[in-house]
C-alpha positions, 0 to 999 in steps of 0.5 A: 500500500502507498504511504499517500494511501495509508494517510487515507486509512481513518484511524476510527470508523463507525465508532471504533478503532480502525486503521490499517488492522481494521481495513484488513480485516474488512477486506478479508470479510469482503474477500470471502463474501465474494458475490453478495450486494452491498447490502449484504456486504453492510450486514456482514460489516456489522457483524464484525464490528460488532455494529448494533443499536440499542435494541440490539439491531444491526446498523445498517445504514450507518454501515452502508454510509461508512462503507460508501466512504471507504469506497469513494476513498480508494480503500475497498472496492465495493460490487456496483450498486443494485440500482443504477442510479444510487451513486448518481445524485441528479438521478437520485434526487429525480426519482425522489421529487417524482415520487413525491410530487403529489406531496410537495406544498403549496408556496403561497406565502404565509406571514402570521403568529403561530397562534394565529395559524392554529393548532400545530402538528409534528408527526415523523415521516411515514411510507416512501413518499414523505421520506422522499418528500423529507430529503427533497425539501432539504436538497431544495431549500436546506443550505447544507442539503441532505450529506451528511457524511454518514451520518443517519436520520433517526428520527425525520418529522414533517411539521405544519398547521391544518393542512399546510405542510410548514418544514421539516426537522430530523435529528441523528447520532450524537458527534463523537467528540466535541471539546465544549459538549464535554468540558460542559459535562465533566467527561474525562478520559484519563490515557491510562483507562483509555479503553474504558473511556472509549466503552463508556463515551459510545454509551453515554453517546448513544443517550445523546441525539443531535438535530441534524437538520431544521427547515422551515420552508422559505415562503413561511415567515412566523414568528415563534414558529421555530421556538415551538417547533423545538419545544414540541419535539422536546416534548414528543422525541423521547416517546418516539425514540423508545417506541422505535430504538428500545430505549430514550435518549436525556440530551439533544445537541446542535451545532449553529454556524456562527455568521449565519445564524444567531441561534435565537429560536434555540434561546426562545426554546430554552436550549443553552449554549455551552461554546463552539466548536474548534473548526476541525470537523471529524475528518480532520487527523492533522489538527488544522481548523478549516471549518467554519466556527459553530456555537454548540447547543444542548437542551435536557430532556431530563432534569436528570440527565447528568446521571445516565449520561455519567457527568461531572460537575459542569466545567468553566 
């Protein structure tokens, strides 16, 4: 292997150790599913990894995302895909706007309080037609789309007043490491348990979800409308996360880039900001800031969450 393809080896990979030990077991496990799809492929990447959910399930998206990465990267060569136009983002998003076309929402402008609107409603999304309605409105009208960088939806709501669909929001996995997120909870992890640290921050993290995305459509324009929107899944994300993973997550977070955004409705909704983020990202292995700066927000969905999540005292 060249040193220029060694570089490119993630020392992690779906949230554990990797490197080049981990890269030849995964091509070893691919070598011997010789003939399967990339589905397949997926499952058997869990099993190795040991890649579950809390209900016990196997991660399969996740798994495939990562995949993906390792594939786009010049590290494994994956079967081509099933459908020919996965890897082909305009195709992709065709299909995904020709299924849901009956679905997409009128653009008739709404300017109005949210206590005039009515009485406003947060359902998740439902059949293949409003989660291709989801991701459209996000590749449209979201600045930053629908990449992830594989990161999962775990959870995808459509929210609205009577029968005007007004955005979308979904939340997935919690960041692994975020120095202000964890200074904020008293986390340490001393080098001489590191193994321990690792077992213990992928527990505390699966208690952690993230609001990945917030739309509100760009014809709408109502004031407290985002702050209700977050109070509603406050209240309404922890049922929903333990009807469908086995178990409630106690903390949300969000990242909200500076200069853009001032982070208002998440103020209006009782989160607090705790810092920003160091402009690294999770791909950065060299330690040099070339992102854009984000204040990180936290909101409880507990008044107890310090104790399942293992924290300490708060830290200045």
């Amino acid at each position: 292997m060249t040193i220029a393809a060694q570089q490119r080896i993630p020392e992690r990979f779906l949230g554990g150790d990797f490197g080049p030990e981990g890269l030849a077991r995964l091509r070893a496990m691919m070598e011997k599913a010789q003939g399967a799809n990339r589905c397949e492929i997926a499952r058997r990447a869990c099993e190795l990894m040991d890649l579950k959910s809390a209900a016990g399930a196997p991660r399969l998206m996740s798994a495939r995302a990562g995949l993906l990465k390792l594939h786009r990267a010049g590290l494994i060569e994956l079967p081509a895909p099933a459908n020919g136009n996965a890897n082909g983002r305009r195709g992709q998003w065709r299909e995904r706007a020709a299924l849901c076309a009956e679905l997409l929402p009128s653009q008739e402008p709404v300017r109005s309080r949210i206590d005039e609107l009515g009485v406003l409603w947060l359902r998740q999304v439902e059949g293949k037609k409003e989660s291709a309605l989801y991701y459209t409105l996000l590749e449209r009208y979201h600045y930053l789309g629908t990449r992830l960088g594989g990161s999962p939806h775990l959870l995808r709501y459509l929210f609205g007043v009577g029968e005007r669909l007004l955005g979308v929001i979904g939340f997935g996995p919690a960041a692994w490491k975020v120095a202000a997120r964890d200074q904020f909870l008293g986390w340490t992890w001393a080098s001489q348990t590191q193994l321990q640290s690792k077992v213990a921050r992928q527990k505390a993290l699966s208690l952690i979800v993230n609001n990945l995305r917030f739309l509100i459509l760009p014809w709408v324009n109502c004031a407290n409308l985002a702050s209700a929107v977050l109070g509603r899944c406050g209240r309404q994300l922890p049922q929903d996360f333990a009807a469908r993973y086995g178990y409630a997550p106690v903390l949300v977070e969000t990242f909200v880039e500076r200069g853009r955004f001032l982070g208002s409705c998440y103020r209006a909704a009782n989160w607090f900001c705790v810092g920003q983020t160091r402009g690294r990202g999770k791909r950065d292995q060299f330690h040099r800031a070339h992102l854009r700066l984000k204040d990180v927000w936290l909101y409880p969905l507990r008044s107890d969450f310090r104790r399942y999540l293992g924290a300490g005292s708060p830290r200045s």
